[in-house]
VEXVEXBA-238773 format. One record per residue (C-alpha): residue number from 1; residue in three letters; z, y, x. Coordinates in steps of 0.001 Angstrom, whole numbers, plus 500000, padded with zeros to 6 digits. Layout:
<atom><n>NUM</n><res>ALA</res><c3>Z</c3><c2>Y</c2><c1>X</c1></atom>
...
% end
This chain:
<atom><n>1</n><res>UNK</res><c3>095517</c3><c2>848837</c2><c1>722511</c1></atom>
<atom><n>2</n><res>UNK</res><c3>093055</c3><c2>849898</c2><c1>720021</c1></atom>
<atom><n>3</n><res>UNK</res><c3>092645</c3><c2>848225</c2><c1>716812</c1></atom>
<atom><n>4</n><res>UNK</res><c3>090269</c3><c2>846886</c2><c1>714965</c1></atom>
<atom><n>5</n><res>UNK</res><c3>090712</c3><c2>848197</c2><c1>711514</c1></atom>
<atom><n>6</n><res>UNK</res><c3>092971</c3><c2>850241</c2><c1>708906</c1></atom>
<atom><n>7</n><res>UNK</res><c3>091849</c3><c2>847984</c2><c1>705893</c1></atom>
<atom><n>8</n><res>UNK</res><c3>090636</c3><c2>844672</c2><c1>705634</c1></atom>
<atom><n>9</n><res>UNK</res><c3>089315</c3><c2>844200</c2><c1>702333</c1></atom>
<atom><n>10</n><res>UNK</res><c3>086240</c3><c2>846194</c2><c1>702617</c1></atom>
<atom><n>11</n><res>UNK</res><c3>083034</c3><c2>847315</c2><c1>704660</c1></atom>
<atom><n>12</n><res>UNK</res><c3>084669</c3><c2>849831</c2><c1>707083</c1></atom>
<atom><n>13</n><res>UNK</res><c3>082844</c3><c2>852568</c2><c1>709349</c1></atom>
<atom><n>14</n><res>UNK</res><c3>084572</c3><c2>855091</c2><c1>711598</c1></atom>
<atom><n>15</n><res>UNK</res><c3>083176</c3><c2>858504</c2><c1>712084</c1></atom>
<atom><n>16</n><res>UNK</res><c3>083848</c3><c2>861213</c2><c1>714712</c1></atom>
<atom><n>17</n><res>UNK</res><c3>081994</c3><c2>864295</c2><c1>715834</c1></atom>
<atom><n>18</n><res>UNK</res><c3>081469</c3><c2>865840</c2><c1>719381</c1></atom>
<atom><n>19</n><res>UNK</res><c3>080976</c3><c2>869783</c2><c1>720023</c1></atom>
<atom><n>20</n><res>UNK</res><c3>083204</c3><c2>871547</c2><c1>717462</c1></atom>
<atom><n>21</n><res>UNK</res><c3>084751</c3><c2>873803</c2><c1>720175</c1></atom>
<atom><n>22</n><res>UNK</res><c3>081457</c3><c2>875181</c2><c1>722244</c1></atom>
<atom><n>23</n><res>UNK</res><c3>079452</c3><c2>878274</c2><c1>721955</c1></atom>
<atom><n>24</n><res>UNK</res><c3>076110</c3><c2>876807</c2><c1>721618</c1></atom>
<atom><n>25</n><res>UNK</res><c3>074263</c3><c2>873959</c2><c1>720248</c1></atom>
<atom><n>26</n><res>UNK</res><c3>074590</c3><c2>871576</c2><c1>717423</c1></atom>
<atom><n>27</n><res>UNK</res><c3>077651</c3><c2>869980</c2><c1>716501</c1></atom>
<atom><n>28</n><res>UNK</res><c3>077087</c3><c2>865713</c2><c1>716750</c1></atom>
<atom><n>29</n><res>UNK</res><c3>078852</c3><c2>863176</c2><c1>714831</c1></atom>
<atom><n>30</n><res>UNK</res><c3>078180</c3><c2>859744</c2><c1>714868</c1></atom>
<atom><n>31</n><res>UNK</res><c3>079147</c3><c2>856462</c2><c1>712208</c1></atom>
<atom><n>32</n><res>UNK</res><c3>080044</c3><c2>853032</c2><c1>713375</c1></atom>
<atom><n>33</n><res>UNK</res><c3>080788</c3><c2>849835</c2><c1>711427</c1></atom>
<atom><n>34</n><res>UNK</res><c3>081902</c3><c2>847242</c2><c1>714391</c1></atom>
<atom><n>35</n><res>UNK</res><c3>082508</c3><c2>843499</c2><c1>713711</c1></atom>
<atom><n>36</n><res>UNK</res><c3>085503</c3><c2>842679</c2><c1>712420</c1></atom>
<atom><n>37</n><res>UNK</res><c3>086320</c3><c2>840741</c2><c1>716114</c1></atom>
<atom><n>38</n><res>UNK</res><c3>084919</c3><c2>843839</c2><c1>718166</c1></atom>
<atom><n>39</n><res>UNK</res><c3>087108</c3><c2>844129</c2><c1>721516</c1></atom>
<atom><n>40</n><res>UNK</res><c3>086366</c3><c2>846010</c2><c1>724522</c1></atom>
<atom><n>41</n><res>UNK</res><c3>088921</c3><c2>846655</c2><c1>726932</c1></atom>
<atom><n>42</n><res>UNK</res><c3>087663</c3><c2>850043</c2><c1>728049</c1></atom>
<atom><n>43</n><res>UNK</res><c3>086921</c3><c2>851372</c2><c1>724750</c1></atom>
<atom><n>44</n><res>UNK</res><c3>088923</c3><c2>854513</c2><c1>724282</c1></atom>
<atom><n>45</n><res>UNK</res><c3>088640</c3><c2>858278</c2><c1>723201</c1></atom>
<atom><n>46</n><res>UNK</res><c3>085275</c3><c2>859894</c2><c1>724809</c1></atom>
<atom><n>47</n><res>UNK</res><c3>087051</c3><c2>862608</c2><c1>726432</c1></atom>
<atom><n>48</n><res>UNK</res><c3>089898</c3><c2>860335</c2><c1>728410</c1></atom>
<atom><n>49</n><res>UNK</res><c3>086241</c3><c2>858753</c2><c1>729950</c1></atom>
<atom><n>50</n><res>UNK</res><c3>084311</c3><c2>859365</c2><c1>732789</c1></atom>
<atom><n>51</n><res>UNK</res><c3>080526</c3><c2>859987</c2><c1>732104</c1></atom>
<atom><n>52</n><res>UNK</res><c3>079087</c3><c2>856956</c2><c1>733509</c1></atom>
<atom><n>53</n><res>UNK</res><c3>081409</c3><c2>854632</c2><c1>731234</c1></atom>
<atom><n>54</n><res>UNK</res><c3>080675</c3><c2>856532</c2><c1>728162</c1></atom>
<atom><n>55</n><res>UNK</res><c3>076893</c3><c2>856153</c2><c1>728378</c1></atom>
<atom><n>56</n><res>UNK</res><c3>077785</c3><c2>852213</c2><c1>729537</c1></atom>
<atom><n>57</n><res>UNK</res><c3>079859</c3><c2>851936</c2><c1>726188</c1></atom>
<atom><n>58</n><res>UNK</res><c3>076760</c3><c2>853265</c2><c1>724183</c1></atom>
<atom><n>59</n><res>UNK</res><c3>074622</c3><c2>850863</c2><c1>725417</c1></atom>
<atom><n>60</n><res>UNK</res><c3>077197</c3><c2>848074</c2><c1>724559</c1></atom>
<atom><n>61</n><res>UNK</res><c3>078427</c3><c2>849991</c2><c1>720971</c1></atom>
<atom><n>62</n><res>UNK</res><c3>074509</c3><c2>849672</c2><c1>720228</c1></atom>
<atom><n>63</n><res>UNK</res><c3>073957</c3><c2>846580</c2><c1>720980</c1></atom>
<atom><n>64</n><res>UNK</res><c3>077406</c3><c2>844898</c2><c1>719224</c1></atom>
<atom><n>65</n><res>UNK</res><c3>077716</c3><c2>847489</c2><c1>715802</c1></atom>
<atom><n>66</n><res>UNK</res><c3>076574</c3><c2>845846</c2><c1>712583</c1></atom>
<atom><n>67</n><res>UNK</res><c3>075672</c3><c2>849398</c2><c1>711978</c1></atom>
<atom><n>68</n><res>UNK</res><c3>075579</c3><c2>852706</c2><c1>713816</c1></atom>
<atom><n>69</n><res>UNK</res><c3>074024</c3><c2>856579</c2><c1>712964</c1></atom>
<atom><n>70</n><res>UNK</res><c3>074025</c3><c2>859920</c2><c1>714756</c1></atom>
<atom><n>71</n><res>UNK</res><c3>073292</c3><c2>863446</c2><c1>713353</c1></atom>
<atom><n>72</n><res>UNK</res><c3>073526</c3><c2>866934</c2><c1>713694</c1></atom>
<atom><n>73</n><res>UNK</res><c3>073974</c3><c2>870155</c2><c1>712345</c1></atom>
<atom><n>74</n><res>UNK</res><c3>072185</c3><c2>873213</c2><c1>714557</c1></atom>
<atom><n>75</n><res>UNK</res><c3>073682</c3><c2>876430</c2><c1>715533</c1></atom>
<atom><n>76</n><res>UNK</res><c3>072294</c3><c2>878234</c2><c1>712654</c1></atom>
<atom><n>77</n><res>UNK</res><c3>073975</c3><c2>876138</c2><c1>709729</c1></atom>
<atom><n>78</n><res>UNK</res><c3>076956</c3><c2>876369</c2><c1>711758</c1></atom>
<atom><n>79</n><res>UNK</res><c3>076893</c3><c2>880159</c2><c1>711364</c1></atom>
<atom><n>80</n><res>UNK</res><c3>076313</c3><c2>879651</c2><c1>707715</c1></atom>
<atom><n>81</n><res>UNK</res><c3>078821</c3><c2>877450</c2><c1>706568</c1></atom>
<atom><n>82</n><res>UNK</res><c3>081066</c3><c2>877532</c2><c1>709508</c1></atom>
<atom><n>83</n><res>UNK</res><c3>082184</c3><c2>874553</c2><c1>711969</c1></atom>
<atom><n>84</n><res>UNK</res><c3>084336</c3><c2>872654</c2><c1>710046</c1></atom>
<atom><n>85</n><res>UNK</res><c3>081722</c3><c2>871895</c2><c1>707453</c1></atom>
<atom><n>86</n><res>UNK</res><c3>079479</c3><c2>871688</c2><c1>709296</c1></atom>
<atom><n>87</n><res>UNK</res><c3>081134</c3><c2>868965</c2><c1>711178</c1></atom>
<atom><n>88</n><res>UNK</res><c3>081854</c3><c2>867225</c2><c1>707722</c1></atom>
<atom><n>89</n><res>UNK</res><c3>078246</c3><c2>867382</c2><c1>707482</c1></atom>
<atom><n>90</n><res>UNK</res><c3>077060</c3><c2>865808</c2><c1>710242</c1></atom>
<atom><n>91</n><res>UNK</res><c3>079576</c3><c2>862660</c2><c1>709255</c1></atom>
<atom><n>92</n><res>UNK</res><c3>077751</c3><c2>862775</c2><c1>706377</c1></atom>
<atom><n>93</n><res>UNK</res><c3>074765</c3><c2>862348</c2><c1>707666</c1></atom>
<atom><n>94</n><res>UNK</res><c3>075352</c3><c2>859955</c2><c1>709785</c1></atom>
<atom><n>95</n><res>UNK</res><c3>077056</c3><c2>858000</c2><c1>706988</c1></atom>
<atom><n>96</n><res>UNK</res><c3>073957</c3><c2>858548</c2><c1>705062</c1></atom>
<atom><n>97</n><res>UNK</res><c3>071802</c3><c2>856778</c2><c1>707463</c1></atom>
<atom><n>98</n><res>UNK</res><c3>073986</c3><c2>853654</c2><c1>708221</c1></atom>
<atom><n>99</n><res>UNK</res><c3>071310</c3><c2>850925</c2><c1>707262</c1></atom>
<atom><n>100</n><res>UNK</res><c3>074476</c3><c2>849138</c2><c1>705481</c1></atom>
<atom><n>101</n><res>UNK</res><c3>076304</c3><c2>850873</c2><c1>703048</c1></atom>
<atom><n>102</n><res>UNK</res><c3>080393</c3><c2>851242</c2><c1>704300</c1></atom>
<atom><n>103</n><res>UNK</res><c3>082831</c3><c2>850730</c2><c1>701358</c1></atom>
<atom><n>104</n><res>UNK</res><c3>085468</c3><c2>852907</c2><c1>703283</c1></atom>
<atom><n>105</n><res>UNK</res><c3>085760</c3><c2>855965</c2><c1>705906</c1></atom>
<atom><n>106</n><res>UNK</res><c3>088309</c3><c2>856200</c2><c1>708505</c1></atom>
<atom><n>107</n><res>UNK</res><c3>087930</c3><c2>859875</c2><c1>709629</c1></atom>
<atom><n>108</n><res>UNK</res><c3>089292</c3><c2>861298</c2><c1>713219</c1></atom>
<atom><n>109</n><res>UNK</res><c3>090973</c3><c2>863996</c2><c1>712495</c1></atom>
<atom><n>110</n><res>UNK</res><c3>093373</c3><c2>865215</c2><c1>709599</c1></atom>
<atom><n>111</n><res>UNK</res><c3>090454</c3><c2>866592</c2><c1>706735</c1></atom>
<atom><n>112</n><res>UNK</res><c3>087528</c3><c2>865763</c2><c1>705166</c1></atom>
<atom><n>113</n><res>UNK</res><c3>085078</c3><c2>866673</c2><c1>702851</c1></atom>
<atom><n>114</n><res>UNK</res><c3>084956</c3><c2>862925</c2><c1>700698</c1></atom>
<atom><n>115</n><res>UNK</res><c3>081417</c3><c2>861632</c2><c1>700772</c1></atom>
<atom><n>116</n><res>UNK</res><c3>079931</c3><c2>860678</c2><c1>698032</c1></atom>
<atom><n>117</n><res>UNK</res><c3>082411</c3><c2>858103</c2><c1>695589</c1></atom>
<atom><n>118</n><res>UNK</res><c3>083411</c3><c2>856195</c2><c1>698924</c1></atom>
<atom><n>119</n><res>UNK</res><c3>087225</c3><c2>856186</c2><c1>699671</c1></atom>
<atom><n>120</n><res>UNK</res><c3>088450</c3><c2>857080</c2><c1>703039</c1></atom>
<atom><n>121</n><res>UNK</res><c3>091272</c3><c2>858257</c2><c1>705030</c1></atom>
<atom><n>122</n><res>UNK</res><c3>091530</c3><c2>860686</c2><c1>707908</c1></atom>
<atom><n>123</n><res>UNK</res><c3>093305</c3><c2>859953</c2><c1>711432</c1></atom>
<atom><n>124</n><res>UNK</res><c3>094780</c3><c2>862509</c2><c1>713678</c1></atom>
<atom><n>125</n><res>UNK</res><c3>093964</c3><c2>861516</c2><c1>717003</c1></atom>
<atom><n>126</n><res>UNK</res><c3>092057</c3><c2>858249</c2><c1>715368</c1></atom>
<atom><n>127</n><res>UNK</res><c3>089309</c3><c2>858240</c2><c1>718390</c1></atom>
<atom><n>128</n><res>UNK</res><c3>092608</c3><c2>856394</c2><c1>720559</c1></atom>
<atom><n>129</n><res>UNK</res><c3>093685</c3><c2>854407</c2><c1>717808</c1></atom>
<atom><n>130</n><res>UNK</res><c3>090953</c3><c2>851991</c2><c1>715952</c1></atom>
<atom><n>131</n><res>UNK</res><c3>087903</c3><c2>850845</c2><c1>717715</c1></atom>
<atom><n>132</n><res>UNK</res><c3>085220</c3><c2>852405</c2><c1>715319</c1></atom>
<atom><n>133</n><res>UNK</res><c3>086177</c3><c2>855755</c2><c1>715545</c1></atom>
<atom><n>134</n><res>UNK</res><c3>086349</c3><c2>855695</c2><c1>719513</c1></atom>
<atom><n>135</n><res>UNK</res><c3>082906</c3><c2>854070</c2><c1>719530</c1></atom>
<atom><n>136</n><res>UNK</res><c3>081563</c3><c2>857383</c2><c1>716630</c1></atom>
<atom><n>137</n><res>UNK</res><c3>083039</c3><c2>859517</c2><c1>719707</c1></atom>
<atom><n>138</n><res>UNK</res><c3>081282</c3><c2>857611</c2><c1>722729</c1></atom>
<atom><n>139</n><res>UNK</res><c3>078024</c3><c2>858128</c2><c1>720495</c1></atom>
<atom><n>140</n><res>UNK</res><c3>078528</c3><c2>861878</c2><c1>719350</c1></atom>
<atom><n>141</n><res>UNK</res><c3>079864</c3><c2>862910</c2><c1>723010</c1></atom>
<atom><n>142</n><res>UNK</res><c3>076501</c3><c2>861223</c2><c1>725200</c1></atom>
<atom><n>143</n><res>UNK</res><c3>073997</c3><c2>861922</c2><c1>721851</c1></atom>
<atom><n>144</n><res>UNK</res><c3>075113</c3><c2>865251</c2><c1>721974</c1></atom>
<atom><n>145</n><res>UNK</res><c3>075150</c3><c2>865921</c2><c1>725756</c1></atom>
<atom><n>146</n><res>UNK</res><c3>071864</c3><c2>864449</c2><c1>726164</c1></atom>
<atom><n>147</n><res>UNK</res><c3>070328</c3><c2>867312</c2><c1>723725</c1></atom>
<atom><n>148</n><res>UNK</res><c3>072303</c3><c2>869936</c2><c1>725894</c1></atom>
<atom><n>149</n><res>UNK</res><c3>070515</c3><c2>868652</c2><c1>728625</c1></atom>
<atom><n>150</n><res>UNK</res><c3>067325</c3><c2>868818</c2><c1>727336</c1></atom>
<atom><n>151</n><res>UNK</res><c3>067975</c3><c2>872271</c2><c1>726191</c1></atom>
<atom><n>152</n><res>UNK</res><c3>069361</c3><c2>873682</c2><c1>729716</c1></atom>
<atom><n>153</n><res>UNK</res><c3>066010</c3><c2>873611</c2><c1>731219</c1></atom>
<atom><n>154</n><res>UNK</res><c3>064792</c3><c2>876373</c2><c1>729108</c1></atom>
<atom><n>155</n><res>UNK</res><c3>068169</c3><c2>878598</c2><c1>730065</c1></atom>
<atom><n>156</n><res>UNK</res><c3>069483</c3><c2>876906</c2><c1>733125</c1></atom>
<atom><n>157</n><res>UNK</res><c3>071435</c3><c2>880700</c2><c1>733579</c1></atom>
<atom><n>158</n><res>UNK</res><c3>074061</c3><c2>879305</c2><c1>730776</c1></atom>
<atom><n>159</n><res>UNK</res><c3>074938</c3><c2>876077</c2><c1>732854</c1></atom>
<atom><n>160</n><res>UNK</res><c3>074586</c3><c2>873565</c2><c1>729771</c1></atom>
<atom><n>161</n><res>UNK</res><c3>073581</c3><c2>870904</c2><c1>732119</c1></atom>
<atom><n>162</n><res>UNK</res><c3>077456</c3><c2>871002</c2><c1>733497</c1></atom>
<atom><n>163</n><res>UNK</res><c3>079234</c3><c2>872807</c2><c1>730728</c1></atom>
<atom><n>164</n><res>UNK</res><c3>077229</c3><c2>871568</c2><c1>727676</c1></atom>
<atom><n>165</n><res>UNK</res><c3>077642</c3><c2>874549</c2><c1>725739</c1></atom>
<atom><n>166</n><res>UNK</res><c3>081255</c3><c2>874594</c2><c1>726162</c1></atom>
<atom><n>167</n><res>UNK</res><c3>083046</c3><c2>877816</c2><c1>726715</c1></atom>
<atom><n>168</n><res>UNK</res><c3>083960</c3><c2>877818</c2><c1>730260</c1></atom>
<atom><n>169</n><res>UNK</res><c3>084222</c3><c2>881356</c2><c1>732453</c1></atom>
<atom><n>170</n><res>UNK</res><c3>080873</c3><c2>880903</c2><c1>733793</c1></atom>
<atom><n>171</n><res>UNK</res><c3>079396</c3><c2>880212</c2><c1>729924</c1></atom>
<atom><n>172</n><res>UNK</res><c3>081293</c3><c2>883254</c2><c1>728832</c1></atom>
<atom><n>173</n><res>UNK</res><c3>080272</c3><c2>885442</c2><c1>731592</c1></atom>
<atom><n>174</n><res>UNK</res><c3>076883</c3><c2>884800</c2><c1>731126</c1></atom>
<atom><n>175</n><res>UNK</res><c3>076933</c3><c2>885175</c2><c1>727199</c1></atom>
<atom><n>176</n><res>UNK</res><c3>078837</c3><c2>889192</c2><c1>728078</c1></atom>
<atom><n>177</n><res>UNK</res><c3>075982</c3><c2>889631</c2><c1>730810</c1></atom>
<atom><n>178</n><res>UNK</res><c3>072788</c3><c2>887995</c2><c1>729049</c1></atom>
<atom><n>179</n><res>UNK</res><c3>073708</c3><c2>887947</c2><c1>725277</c1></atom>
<atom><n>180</n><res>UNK</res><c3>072513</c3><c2>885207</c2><c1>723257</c1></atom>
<atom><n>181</n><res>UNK</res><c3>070197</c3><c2>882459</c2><c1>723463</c1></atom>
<atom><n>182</n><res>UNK</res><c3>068300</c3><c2>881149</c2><c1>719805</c1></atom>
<atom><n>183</n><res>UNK</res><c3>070787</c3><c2>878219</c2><c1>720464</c1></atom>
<atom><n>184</n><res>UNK</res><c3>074066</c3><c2>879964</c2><c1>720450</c1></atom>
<atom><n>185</n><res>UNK</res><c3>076331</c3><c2>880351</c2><c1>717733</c1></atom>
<atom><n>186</n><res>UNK</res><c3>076800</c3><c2>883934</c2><c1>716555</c1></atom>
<atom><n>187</n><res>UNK</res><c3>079769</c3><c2>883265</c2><c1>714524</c1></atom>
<atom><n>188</n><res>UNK</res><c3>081650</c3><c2>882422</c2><c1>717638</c1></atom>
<atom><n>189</n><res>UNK</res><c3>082265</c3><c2>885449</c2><c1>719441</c1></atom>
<atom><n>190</n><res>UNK</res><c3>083132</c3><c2>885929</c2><c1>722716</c1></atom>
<atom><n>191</n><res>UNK</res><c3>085864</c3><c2>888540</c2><c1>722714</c1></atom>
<atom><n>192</n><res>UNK</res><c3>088892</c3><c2>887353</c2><c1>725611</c1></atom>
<atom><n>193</n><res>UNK</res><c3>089357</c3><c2>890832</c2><c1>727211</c1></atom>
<atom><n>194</n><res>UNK</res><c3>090222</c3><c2>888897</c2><c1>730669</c1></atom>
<atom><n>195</n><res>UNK</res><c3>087132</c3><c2>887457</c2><c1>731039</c1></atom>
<atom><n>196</n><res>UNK</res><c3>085032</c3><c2>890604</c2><c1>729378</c1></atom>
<atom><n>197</n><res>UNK</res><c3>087015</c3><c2>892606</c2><c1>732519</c1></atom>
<atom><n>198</n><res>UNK</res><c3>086288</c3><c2>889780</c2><c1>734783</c1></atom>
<atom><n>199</n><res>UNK</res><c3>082822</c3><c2>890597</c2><c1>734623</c1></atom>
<atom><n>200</n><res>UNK</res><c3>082704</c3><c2>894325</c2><c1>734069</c1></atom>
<atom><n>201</n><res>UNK</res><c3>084635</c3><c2>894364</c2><c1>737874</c1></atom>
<atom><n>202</n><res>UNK</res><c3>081858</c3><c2>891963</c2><c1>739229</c1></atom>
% end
């Protein structure tokens, strides 16, 4: 059972962020501040949900938050400031563009970079824990998938449309065979000797 918040006495949003682990794209993160009686019985990490009842929750998320954002932070200023600011930054601007101003930050995760003077507190495994954070997750994971979609038509040889950008053996193959796209990440390289032999004996 999820709850409903960490604090009580002030304006609380959760954030999350989807696509820290893949070779290309933006990293996504999303804030949410949910009534204080939010309840939804299927409401739960992103990635312990199928895709249909993710993009269901969005639609319900949307329509219930007092307040909700989603931003990014592209390939490129990944491979500048590497992915775990840049996933701090994409809370932050999400937080930035909440049309109500949160008082306090619970954070999936266990570090943040503090935004601005507002207090907050950081949740390992948070996402299956309070209701806010879950719904930032539902909202990074489908915002985020539905740009990899968009993107796959122009390099449907990568297989974003199924893998999103994440690094499967297919993804990786592909990256060794093809090289890079203007959406990958350079600073991830793809170096596992397995799959670099895999495809030097195909």
């Amino acid at each position: 059972m999820l709850l409903a918040r960490f604090q009580h006495e002030l304006i609380e949003a959760g954030c999350d962020e989807a696509g820290r682990g893949c070779l290309a794209g933006p990293v996504f993160a999303a804030a949410v501040i949910l009534p204080v009686d939010f309840d939804h019985h299927l409401l739960n990490d992103s990635k312990q949900l199928s895709e249909d009842i993710r993009y269901q929750l969005r639609t319900e998320i949307e329509q219930k938050a007092i307040a909700y954002a989603v931003a990014s932070v592209c390939n490129k200023e990944i491979d500048q400031i590497n992915i775990l600011n840049a996933s701090f930054l994409a809370m932050h601007r999400a937080i930035a563009q909440l049309t109500l101003k949160p008082e306090f930050l619970i954070i999936d995760g266990n570090r943040f970079n503090k935004y601005e003077t507002t207090p907050h507190h950081c949740i390992v495994e948070g996402d299956a824990k309070y209701y806010s954070i879950a719904a930032a997750s539902i909202l990074a994971k489908t915002y985020r998938d539905d740009y990899m979609k968009l993107i796959a038509a122009e390099h449907p040889e990568y297989d974003w449309h199924s893998n999103k950008g994440y690094p499967t053996i297919k993804h990786r193959n592909t990256v060794l065979r093809l090289g890079h796209t203007p959406y990958h990440r350079l600073s991830f390289k793809v170096t596992n000797p397995q799959i670099r032999i895999e495809f030097e004996q195909a």
